[in-house]
Phi, psi and omega in degrees: 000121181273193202274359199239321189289115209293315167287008182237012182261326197285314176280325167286327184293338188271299194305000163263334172295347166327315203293313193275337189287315170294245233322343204248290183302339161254332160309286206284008177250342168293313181282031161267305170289345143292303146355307184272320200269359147269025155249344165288352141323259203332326170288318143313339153305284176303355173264325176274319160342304205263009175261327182290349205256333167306315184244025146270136160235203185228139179284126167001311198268359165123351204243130203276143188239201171203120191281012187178144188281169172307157174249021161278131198279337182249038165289353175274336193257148201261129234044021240269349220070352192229101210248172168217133195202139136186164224245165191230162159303323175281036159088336207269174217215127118216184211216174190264144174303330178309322196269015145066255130327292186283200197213154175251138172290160181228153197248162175324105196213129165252131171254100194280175177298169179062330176286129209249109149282149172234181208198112154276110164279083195331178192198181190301155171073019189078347188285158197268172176210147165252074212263135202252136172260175158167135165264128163246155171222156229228173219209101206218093166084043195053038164238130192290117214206098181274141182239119204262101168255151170241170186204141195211144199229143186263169176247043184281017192249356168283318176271340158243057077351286174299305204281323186267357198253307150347279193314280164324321206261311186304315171302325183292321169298315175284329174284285190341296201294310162279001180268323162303344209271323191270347162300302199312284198325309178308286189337285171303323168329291190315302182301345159274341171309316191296341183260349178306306203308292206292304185240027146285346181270338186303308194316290186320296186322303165339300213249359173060015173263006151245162184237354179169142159328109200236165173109130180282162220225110175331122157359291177282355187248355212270322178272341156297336173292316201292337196255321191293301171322317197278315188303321227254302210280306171308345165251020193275282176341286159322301176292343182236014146276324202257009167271343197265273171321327165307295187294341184297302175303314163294339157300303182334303172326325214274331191274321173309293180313322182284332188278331185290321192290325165289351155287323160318286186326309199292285200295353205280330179308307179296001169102012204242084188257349187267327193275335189274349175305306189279323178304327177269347183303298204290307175305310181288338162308286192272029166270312195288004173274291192290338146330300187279319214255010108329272147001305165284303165337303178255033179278154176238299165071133211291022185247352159222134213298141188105322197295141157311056213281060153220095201248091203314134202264312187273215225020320200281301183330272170348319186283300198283265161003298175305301190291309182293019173240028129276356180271171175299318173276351172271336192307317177306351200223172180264129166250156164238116146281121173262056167284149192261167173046211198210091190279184178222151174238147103351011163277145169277110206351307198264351173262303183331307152332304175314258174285309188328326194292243184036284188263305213277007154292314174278342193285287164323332178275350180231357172277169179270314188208346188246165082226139188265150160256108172198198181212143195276168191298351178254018172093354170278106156322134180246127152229117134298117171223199226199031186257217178287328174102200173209134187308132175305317207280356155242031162321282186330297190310324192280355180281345170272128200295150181106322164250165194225152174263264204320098191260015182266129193064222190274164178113137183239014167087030164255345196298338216248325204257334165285324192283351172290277222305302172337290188295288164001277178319352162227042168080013194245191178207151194288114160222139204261107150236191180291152172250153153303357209245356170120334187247222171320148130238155182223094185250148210221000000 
């Protein structure tokens, strides 16, 4: 995936909501269960409240006492975490043994009768407390004499509690993260398949084995097909107006011109021969224009939508190989298609006719006694023959319209540079090497 890829802009934003949704789902289930285990503190608080609130009174001089110790042991044990203390207004004091020495602050608080306060307090040792209250009042010589108890537990055991319901928790958190991680992935795969389509249907058209996007299309993918389409029939369109006019023109041409070359003749006949020599140089220039631009006129080319690019190679060879042994230079030769199978070329029938008729017309013009046709194990086309060849240092040359090394017979030096311009049009290119057989090979 590069730095561009919709699927990976897709994985991060989701692999950042993973991210932020577990740290969140977990910030909030620890602070549930912190949540939960003080208010289950607290309730165990109040239960020791009311067995502390139960066995206290006040003795005569005014001072609060306890008629039986709490029967939680460890109120007993000194520092134990779980404490008790209460006070009268007039000073008086008492406190659980657990509280050894110290005292629980008690914070500013009014308190009505019967209302039960909770309180994070320090406690011995530095320790934080969770401390639960209530005043009662109590009855001492008939004067009404309130008494405040608390009663307070530390929570460092809240806290590893917490620290261990984490500990547990984070690993649980992390498969959860990779089982979203590995949904997420299916997901975008799935949500994505539909451009996966669009653009294997893009390719085919490209590659000519569709004419237009076909298959149904997601809701949201569906007015992007509908536009691709309507563009490929409009240049569909386009293109076989401006192959129609090119040819409409270049035919226009072809009789001005046969009317100039008989005027050339006519004057070369009257003795004016340097003048009918240059009318015909300036006829044959532009016979080699409206030729080629005949020629291009009927290129189809893997850039337009509709062609039919898949085109069985022998039936066509086997076709072109027959016309060429009526002619005068094939009659004389042997041809071999040495084809294996039954290849396909990606080409459109009539460009394809185009160039092979082509090289195997030259091939036939020049060979001395052979020539083969076939296709190499890599899928490239061959036509060979066994004539003289051509010098590696003008191969290059013959590719350009117009020129000819055989300047003896027909022809106007186009045959070799429409099959270069053809193949262009689907991306491929012509190459002129040496043959096994001595002469050309022209491979494609």
């Amino acid at each position: 995936m590069t730095s561009g890829s919709l699927r990976l802009r897709l994985v991060a934003g989701g692999a950042v909501a993973i991210v932020l949704a577990l740290l969140v789902a977990g910030a909030g289930l620890v602070y549930l269960f912190e949540r939960h285990v003080l208010r289950a503190l607290a309730d165990d608080l109040e239960v020791e409240l009311r067995q502390v609130l139960a066995t206290i009174e006040i003795d005569p001089a005014g001072r609060p006492s306890l008629r039986r110790d709490p029967w939680n042991p460890r109120f007993g044990d000194p520092l134990s975490g779980l404490y008790w203390q209460a006070t009268t207004e007039a000073g008086g004091i008492i406190r659980s043994r657990s509280l050894w020495d110290a005292t629980l602050p008690l914070p500013e608080d009014a308190l009505a009768p019967g209302e039960v306060h909770y309180h994070r307090i320090p406690g011995p040792g530095g320790s934080q407390l969770l401390a639960i209250e209530r005043t009662v009042r109590l009855t001492a010589q008939e004067q009404p004499v309130p008494v405040r108890v608390i009663v307070a537990a530390d929570i460092a055991r809240v806290t590893a509690a917490r620290q261990a319901f984490t500990a547990d928790l984070a690993p649980a958190l992390g498969i959860l993260g990779l089982v979203l991680a590995a949904a997420m992935w299916v997901q975008i795969g799935l949500g994505l398949q539909p451009l996966q389509r669009l653009r294997n249907g893009i390719a085919a058209i490209r590659q000519g084995h569709s004419p237009q996007l076909v298959g149904p299309a997601p809701t949201e993918v569906a007015p992007l097909v509908e536009e691709i389409n309507g563009l490929l029939a409009t240049q569909a369109r386009d293109m076989e107006r401006s192959r129609r006019r090119a040819a409409d023109l270049a035919h226009g041409l072809k009789t001005p011109l046969a009317a100039l070359a008989a005027d050339a003749r006519l004057l070369d006949e009257k003795g004016e021969q340097q003048l009918a020599a240059n009318i015909e140089e300036i006829g044959e220039v532009m016979r080699r224009h409206v030729e080629r631009e005949l020629a291009r006129a009927r290129i189809r080319g893997a850039r337009g939508p509709g062609a039919t690019l898949a085109t069985p190679l022998r039936p066509l060879i086997e076709t072109l190989i027959a016309m060429q042994r009526r002619t005068a230079e094939g009659s004389r030769l042997a041809f071999e298609n040495a084809l294996e199978g039954d290849p396909v070329i990606a080409m459109e029938k009539a460009d394809l006719a185009e160039v092979l008729g082509n090289l195997i017309e030259n091939a036939a013009r020049h060979a001395r006694s052979r020539v083969r046709v076939g296709v190499h194990s890599d899928g490239r086309c061959f036509i060979e023959d066994d004539g003289p060849g051509i010098p590696e240092d003008l191969r290059a040359a013959v590719l350009e319209l117009g020129n000819r090394l055989d300047r003896q017979g027909e022809g106007a030096g186009l045959g070799l540079a429409i099959v270069q311009e053809v193949l262009e049009a689907y991306g491929r290119s012509l190459t002129l090497e040496t043959s096994d057989l001595g002469g050309l090979i022209a491979t494609f």
